[in-house]
VEXVEXVO-302509 format. One record per residue (C-alpha): x negated, y negated, z; residue number from 0; residue in three letters. Coordinates in steps of 0.001 Angstrom, whole numbers. Layout:
<pts>
@u=X v=Y w=Z num=NUM residuo=ALA;
...
</pts>
This chain:
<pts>
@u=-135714 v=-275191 w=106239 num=0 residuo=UNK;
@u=-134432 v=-273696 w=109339 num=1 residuo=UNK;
@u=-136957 v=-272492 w=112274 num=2 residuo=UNK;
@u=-136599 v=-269263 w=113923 num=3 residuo=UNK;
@u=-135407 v=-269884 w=117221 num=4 residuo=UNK;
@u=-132370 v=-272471 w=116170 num=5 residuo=UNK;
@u=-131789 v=-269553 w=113057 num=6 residuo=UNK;
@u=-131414 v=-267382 w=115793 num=7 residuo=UNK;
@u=-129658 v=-269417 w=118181 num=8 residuo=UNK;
@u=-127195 v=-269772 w=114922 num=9 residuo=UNK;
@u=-126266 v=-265960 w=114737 num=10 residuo=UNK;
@u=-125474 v=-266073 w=118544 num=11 residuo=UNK;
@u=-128281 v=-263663 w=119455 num=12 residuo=UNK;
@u=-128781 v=-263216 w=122933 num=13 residuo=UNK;
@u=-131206 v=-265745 w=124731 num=14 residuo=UNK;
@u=-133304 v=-262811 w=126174 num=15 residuo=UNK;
@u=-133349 v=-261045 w=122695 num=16 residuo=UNK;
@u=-134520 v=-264167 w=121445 num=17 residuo=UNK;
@u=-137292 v=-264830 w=123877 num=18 residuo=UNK;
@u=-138277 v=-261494 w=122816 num=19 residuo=UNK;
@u=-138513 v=-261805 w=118944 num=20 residuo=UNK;
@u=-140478 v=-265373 w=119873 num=21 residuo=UNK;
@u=-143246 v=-263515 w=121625 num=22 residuo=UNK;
@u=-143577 v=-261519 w=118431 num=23 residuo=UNK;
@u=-144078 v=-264360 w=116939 num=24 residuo=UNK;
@u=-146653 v=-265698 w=118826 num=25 residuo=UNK;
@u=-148344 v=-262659 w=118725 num=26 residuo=UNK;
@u=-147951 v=-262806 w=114625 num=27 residuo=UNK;
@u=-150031 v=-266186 w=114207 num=28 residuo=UNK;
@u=-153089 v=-264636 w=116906 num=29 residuo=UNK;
@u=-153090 v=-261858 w=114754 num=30 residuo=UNK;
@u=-152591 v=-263711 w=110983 num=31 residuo=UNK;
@u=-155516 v=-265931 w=112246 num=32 residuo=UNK;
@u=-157666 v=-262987 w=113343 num=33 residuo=UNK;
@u=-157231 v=-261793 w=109924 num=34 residuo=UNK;
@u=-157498 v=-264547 w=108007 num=35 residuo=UNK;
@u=-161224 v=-264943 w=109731 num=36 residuo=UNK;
@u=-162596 v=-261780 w=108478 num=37 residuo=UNK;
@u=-165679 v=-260874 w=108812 num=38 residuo=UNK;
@u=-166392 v=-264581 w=110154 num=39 residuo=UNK;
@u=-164600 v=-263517 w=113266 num=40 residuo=UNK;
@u=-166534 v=-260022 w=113421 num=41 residuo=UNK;
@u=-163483 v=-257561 w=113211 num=42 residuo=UNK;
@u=-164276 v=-256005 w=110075 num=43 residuo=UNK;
@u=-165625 v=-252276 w=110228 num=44 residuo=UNK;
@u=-164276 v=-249564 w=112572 num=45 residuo=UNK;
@u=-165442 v=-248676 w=116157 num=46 residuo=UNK;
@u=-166135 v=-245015 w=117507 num=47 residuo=UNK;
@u=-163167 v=-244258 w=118423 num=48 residuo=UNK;
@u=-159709 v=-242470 w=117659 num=49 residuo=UNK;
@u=-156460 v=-243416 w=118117 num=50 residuo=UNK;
@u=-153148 v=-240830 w=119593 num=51 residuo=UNK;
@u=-152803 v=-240054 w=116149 num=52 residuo=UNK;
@u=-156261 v=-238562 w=115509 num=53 residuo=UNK;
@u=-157460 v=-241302 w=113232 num=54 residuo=UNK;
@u=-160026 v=-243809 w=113231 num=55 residuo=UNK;
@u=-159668 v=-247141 w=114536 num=56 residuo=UNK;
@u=-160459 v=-250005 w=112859 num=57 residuo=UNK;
@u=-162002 v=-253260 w=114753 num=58 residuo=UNK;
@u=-158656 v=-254900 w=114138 num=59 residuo=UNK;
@u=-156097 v=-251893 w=114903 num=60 residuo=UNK;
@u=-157954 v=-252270 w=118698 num=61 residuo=UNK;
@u=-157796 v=-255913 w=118741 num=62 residuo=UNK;
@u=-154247 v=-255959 w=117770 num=63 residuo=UNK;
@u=-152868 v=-253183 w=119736 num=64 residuo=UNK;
@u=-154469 v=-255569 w=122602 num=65 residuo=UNK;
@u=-152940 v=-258721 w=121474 num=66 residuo=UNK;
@u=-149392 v=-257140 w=121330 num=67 residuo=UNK;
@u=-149816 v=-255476 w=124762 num=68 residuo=UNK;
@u=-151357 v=-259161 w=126577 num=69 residuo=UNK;
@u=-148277 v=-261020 w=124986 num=70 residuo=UNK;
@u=-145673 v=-259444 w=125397 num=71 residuo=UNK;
@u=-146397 v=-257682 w=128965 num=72 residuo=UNK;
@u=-145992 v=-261725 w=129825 num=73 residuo=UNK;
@u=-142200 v=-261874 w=128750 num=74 residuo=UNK;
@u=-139921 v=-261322 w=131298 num=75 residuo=UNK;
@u=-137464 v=-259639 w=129448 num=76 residuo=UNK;
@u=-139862 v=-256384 w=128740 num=77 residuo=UNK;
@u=-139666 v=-253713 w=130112 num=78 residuo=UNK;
@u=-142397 v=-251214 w=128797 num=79 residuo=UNK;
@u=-143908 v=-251035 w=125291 num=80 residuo=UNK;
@u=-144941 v=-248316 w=123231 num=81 residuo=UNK;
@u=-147396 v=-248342 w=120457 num=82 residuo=UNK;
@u=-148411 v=-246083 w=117865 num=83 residuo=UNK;
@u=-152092 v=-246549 w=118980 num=84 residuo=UNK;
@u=-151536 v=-244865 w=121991 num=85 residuo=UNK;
@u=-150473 v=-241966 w=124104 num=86 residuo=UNK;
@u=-148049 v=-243511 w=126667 num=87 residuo=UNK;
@u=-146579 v=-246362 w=127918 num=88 residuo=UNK;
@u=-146760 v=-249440 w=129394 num=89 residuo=UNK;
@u=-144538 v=-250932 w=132305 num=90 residuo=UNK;
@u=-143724 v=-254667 w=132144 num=91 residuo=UNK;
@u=-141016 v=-256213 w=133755 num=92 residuo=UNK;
@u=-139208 v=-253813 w=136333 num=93 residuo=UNK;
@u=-135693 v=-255669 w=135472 num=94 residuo=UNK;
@u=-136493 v=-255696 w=132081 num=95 residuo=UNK;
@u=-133900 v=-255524 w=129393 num=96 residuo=UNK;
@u=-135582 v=-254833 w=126453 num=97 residuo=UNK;
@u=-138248 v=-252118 w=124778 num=98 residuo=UNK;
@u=-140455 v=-252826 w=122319 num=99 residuo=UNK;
@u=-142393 v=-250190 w=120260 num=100 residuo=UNK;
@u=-144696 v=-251105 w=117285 num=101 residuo=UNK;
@u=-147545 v=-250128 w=114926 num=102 residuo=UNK;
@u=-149941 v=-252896 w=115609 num=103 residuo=UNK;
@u=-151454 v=-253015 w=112467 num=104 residuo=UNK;
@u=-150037 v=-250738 w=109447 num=105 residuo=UNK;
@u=-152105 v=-250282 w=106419 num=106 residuo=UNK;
@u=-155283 v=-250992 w=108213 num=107 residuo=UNK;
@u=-157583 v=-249476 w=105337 num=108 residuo=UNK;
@u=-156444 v=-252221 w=103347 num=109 residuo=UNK;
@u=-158359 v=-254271 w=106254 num=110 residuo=UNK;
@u=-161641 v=-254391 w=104696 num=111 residuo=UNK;
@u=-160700 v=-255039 w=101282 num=112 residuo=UNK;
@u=-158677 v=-257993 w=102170 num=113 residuo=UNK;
@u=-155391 v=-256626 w=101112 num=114 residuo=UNK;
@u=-152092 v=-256447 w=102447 num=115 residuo=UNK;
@u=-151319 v=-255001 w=105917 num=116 residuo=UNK;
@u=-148726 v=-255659 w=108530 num=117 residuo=UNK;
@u=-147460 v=-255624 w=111987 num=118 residuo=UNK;
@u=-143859 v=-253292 w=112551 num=119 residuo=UNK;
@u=-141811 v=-253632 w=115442 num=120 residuo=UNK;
@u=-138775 v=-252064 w=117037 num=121 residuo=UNK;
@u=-136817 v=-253479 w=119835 num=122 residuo=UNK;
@u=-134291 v=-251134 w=121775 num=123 residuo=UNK;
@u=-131892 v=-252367 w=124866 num=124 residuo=UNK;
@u=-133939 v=-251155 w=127854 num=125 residuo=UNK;
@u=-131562 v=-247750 w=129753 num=126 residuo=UNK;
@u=-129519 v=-249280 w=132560 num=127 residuo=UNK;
@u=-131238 v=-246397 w=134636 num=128 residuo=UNK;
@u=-134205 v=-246448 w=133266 num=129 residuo=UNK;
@u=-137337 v=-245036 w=135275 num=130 residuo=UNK;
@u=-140578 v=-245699 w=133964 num=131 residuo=UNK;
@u=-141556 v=-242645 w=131731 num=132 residuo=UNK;
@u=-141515 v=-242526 w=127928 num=133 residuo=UNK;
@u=-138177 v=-241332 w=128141 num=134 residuo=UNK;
@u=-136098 v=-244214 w=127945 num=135 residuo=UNK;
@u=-137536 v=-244974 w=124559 num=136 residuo=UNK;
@u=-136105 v=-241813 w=123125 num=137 residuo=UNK;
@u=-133108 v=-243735 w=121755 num=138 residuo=UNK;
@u=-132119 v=-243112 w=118407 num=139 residuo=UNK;
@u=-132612 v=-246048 w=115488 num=140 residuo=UNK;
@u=-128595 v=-246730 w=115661 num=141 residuo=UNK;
@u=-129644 v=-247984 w=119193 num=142 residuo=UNK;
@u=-131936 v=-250711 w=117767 num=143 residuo=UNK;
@u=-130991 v=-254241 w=118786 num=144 residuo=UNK;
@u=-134070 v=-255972 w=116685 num=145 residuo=UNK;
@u=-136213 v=-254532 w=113883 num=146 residuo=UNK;
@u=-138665 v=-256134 w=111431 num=147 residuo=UNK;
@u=-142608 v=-256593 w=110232 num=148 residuo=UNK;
@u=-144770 v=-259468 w=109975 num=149 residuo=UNK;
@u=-147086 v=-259339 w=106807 num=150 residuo=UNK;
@u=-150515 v=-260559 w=106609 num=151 residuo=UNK;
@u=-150933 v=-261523 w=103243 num=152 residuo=UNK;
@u=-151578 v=-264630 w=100696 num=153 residuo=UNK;
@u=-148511 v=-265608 w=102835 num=154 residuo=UNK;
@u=-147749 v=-264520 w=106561 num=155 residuo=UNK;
@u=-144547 v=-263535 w=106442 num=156 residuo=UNK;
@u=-141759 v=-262616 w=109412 num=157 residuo=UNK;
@u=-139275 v=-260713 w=108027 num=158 residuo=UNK;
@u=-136479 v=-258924 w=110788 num=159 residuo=UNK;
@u=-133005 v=-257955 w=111731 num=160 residuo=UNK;
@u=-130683 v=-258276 w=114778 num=161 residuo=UNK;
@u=-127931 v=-256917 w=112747 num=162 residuo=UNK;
@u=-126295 v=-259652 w=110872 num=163 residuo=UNK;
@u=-128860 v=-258460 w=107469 num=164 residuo=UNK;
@u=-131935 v=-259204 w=106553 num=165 residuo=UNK;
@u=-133889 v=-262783 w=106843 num=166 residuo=UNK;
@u=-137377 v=-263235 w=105554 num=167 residuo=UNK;
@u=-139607 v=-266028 w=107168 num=168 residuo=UNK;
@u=-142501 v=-267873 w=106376 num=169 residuo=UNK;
@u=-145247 v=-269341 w=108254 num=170 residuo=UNK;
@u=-145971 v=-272684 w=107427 num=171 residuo=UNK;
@u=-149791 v=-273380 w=108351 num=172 residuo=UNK;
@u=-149440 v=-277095 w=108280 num=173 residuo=UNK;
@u=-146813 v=-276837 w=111531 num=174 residuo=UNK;
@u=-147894 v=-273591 w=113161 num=175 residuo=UNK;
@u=-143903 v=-272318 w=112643 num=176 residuo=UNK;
@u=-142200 v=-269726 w=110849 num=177 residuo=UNK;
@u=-139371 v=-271562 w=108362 num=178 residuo=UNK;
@u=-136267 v=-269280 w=107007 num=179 residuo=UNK;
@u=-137341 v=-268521 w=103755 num=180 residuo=UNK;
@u=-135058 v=-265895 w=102447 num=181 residuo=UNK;
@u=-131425 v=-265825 w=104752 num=182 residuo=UNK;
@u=-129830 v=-262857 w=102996 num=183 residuo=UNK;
@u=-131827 v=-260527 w=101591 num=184 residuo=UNK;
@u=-130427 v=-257602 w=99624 num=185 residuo=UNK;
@u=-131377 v=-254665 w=97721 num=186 residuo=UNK;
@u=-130412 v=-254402 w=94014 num=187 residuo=UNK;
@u=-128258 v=-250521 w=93976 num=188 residuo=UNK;
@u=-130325 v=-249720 w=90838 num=189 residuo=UNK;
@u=-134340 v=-249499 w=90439 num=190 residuo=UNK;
@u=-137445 v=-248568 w=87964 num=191 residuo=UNK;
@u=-140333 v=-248813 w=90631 num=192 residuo=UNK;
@u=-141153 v=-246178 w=92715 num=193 residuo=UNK;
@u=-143813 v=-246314 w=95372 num=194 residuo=UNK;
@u=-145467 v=-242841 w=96689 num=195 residuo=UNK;
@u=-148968 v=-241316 w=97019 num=196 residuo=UNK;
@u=-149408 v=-239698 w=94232 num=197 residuo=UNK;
@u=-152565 v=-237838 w=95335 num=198 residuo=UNK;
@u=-150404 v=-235617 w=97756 num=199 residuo=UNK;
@u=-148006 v=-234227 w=94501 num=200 residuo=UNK;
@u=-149270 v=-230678 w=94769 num=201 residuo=UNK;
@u=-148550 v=-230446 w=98533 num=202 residuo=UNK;
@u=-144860 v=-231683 w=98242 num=203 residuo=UNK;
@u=-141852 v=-229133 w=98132 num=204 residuo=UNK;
@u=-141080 v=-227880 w=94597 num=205 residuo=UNK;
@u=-138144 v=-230462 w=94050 num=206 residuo=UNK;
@u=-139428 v=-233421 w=95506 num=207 residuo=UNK;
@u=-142254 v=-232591 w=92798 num=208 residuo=UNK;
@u=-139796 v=-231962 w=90098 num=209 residuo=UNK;
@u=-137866 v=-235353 w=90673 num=210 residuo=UNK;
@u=-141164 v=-237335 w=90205 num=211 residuo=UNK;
@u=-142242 v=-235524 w=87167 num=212 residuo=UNK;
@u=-139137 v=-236235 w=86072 num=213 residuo=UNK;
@u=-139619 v=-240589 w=86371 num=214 residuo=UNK;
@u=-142713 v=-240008 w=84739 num=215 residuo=UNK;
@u=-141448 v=-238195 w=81799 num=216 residuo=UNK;
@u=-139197 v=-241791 w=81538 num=217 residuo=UNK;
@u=-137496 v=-242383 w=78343 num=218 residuo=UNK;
@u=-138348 v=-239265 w=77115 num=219 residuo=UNK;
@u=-137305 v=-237335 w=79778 num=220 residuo=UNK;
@u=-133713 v=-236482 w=82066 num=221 residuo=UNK;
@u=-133758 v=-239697 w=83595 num=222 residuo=UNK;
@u=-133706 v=-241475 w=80118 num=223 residuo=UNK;
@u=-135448 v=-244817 w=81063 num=224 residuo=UNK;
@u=-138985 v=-245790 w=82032 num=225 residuo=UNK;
@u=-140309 v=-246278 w=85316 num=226 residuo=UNK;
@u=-143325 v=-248102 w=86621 num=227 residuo=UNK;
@u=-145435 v=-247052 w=90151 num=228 residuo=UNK;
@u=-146650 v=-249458 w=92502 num=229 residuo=UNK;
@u=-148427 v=-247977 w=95532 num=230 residuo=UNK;
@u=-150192 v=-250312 w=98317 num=231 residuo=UNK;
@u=-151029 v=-247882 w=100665 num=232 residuo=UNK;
@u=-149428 v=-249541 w=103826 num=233 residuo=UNK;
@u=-145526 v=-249359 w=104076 num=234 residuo=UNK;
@u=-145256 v=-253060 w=105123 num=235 residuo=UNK;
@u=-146258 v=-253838 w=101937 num=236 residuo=UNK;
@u=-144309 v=-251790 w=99642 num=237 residuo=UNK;
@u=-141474 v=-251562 w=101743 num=238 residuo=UNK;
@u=-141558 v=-255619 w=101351 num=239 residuo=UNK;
@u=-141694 v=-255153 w=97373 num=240 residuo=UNK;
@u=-138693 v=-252926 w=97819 num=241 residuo=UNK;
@u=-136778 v=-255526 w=99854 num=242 residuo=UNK;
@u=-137918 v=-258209 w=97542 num=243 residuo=UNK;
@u=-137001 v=-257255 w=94242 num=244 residuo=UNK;
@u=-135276 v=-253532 w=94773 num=245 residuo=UNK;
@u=-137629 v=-250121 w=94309 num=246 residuo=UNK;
@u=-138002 v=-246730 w=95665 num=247 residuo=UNK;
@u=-140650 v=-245367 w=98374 num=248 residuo=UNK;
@u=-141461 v=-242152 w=100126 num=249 residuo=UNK;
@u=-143402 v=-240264 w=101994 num=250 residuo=UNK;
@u=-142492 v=-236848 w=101368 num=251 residuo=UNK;
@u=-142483 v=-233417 w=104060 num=252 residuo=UNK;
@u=-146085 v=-232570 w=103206 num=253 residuo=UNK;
@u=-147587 v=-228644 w=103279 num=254 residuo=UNK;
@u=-151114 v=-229097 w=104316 num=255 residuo=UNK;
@u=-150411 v=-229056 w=108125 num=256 residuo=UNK;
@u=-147537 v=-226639 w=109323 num=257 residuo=UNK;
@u=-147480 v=-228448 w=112597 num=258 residuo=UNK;
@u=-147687 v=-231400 w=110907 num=259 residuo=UNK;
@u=-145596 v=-231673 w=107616 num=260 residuo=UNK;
@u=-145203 v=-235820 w=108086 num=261 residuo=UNK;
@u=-147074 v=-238364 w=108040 num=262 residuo=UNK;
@u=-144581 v=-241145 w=109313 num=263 residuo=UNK;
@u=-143696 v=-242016 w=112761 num=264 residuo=UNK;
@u=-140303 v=-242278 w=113009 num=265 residuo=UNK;
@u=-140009 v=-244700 w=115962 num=266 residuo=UNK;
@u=-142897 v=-247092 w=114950 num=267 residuo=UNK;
@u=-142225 v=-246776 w=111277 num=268 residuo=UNK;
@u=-139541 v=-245261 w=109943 num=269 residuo=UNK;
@u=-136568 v=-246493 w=112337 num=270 residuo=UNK;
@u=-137560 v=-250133 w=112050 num=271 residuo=UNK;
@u=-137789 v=-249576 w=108292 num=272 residuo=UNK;
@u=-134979 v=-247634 w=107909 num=273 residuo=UNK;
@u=-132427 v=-250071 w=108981 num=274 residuo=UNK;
@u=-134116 v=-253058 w=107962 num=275 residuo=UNK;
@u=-133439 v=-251405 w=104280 num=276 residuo=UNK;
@u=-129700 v=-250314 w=105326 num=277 residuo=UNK;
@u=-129298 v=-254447 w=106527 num=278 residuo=UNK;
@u=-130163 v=-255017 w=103092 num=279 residuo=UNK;
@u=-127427 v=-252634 w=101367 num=280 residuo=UNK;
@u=-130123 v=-249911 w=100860 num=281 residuo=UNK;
@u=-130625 v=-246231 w=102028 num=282 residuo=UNK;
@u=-133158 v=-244706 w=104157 num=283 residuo=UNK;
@u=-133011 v=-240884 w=104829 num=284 residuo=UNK;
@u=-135327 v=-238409 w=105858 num=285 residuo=UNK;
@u=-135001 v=-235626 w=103316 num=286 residuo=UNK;
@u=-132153 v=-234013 w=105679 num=287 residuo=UNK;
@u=-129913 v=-237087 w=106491 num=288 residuo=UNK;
@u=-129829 v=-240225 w=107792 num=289 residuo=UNK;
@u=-133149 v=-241821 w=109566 num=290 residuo=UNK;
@u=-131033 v=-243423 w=112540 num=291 residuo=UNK;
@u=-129625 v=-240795 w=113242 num=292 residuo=UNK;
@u=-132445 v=-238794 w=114378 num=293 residuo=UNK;
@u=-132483 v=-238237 w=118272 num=294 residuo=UNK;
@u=-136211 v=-238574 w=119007 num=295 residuo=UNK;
@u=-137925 v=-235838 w=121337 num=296 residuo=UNK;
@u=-141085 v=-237365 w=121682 num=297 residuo=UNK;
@u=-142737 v=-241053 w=121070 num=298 residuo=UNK;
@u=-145071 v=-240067 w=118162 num=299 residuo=UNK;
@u=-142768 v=-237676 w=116556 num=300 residuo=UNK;
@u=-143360 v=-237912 w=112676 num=301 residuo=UNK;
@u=-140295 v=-238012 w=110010 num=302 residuo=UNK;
@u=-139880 v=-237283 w=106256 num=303 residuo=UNK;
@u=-139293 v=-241208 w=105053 num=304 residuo=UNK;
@u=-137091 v=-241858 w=101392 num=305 residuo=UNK;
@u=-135349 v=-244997 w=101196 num=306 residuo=UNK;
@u=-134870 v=-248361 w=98933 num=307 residuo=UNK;
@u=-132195 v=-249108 w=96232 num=308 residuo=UNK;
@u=-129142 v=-246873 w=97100 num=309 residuo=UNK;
@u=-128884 v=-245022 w=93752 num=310 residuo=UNK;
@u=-132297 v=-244152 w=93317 num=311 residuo=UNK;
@u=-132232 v=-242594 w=96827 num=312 residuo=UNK;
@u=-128853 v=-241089 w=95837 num=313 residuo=UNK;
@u=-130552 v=-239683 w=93296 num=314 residuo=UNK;
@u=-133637 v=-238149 w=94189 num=315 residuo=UNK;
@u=-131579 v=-236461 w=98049 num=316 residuo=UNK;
@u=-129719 v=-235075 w=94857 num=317 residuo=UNK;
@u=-133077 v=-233489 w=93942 num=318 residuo=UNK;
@u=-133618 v=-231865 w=97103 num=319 residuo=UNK;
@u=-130592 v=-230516 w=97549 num=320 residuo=UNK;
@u=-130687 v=-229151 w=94399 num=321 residuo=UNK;
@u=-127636 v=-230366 w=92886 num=322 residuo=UNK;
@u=-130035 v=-232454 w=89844 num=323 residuo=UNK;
</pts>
């Protein structure tokens, strides 16, 4: 099995891209070993505080966020990150060429039930005149020069793009490396699992509703076949199932909050996602077009998320527009 660096090396990525997507990776067996420890390592429970986002923090969201910052910070090659944990930046190299933005730690409620939860990055090429304000990360997701997630799970897993599709890596404990696991991972077009909160179905818009109800009815019902719902409650981990074995997720526009009708962010979450499911052959859109495409206004700006196996997405934008 190949390593990740020579892998790389392999698909001609560039050196400095690849001493980027390395730090990750150091940064994914700290954090893999922090989880793996528990309670044993005291970072179970939450603290005080809230994050940007208005939401708790667990023990582990902190000590990630803080991992993420320390290590990469020491690569040359960065020149600011952004995370989801917090309101602004943070300079690193002046001559940097690259940007990294990430959620530290999705699905950290899972944390204390020792379930799945994951770390999501998104690398972007650094502005040639970049100054040192959040605005050089407004780049759309068509900018994005590396994307992935590294799952914390029975297995760590490191699973990315640099746009040559979709490799899935494993960490081998007995070595302390990540071995290519998976080289070409795609998306199978067609689908009967569906991932979405279904506590939230009275708060979606009238169609949305209407195309679930409609995969519930199965057999029996328009659709004419049976569908089955798996829901992990972080989007690493469903968003793995849907690049392992094909499925649908979303995360719907939402009408309990006016000012706040998503719960997504699109730069930590849904751009990385989004074309780490396109890599694969599948489709991510937003409820209004295509994820990448979105020109970002601000660093925590939330989007509408629907993507997996391209007919099922097909499908259900069908819904929304009506047209089903």
């Amino acid at each position: 099995m190949q390593r990740l660096i020579p892998t790389l090396r392999n698909d001609q990525v560039d050196e400095a891209l690849i001493s980027v997507i390395n730090t990750l990776q150091i940064c994914a067996k700290e954090i893999s070993f922090r989880c793996g420890q528990g309670k044993l390592a005291g970072v179970l429970g939450s603290t005080l505080d809230e994050n940007i986002q208005g939401e708790t923090q667990k023990k582990l969201d902190v000590l990630a966020n803080q991992l993420l910052k320390d290590i990469l910070l020491e690569c040359k090659h960065v020149r600011a990150v952004a995370s989801e944990e917090e309101e602004g930046i943070v300079s690193g190299t002046l001559d940097g060429r690259y940007l990294v933005a990430f959620d530290p730690l999705d699905g950290s409620s899972n944390i204390d039930i020792n379930s799945m939860v994951g770390t999501i990055f998104s690398v972007l090429p650094a502005p040639a005149e970049a100054g040192a304000d959040v605005d050089m990360f407004l780049q759309p997701g068509s900018n994005q020069v590396a994307a992935g997630y590294i799952l914390y799970g029975p297995r760590t897993m490191l699973v990315f793009t640099t746009g040559r599709g979709v490799k899935m890596f494993t960490l081998d404990q007995t070595v302390g490396e990540f071995l290519l696991t998976e080289a070409d991972v795609t998306i199978s077009e067609t689908t009967t699992e569906f991932a979405i909160n279904m506590s939230n179905h009275r708060h979606w818009q009238p169609e949305m509703r209407r195309y679930i109800d409609d995969l519930l009815l199965g057999k029996a019902g328009p659709r004419e076949k049976d569908f089955n719902m798996r829901w992990v409650a972080a989007m690493v981990a469903d968003v793995h199932r849907v690049l392992t074995r094909g499925g649908f997720f979303s995360y719907p526009w939402d009408s309990r909050k006016a000012n706040k009708p998503y719960k997504l962010r699109l730069m930590y979450e849904g751009n990385p996602m989004a074309w780490l499911v396109e890599q694969a052959g599948g489709l991510a859109d937003c409820g209004e077009g295509r994820i990448l495409d979105i020109q970002p206004t601000d660093i925590h700006q939330r989007c509408g998320v629907i993507l997996g196996s391209r007919d099922e997405v097909t499908t259900c934008l069908q819904y929304l527009k009506g047209s089903q």
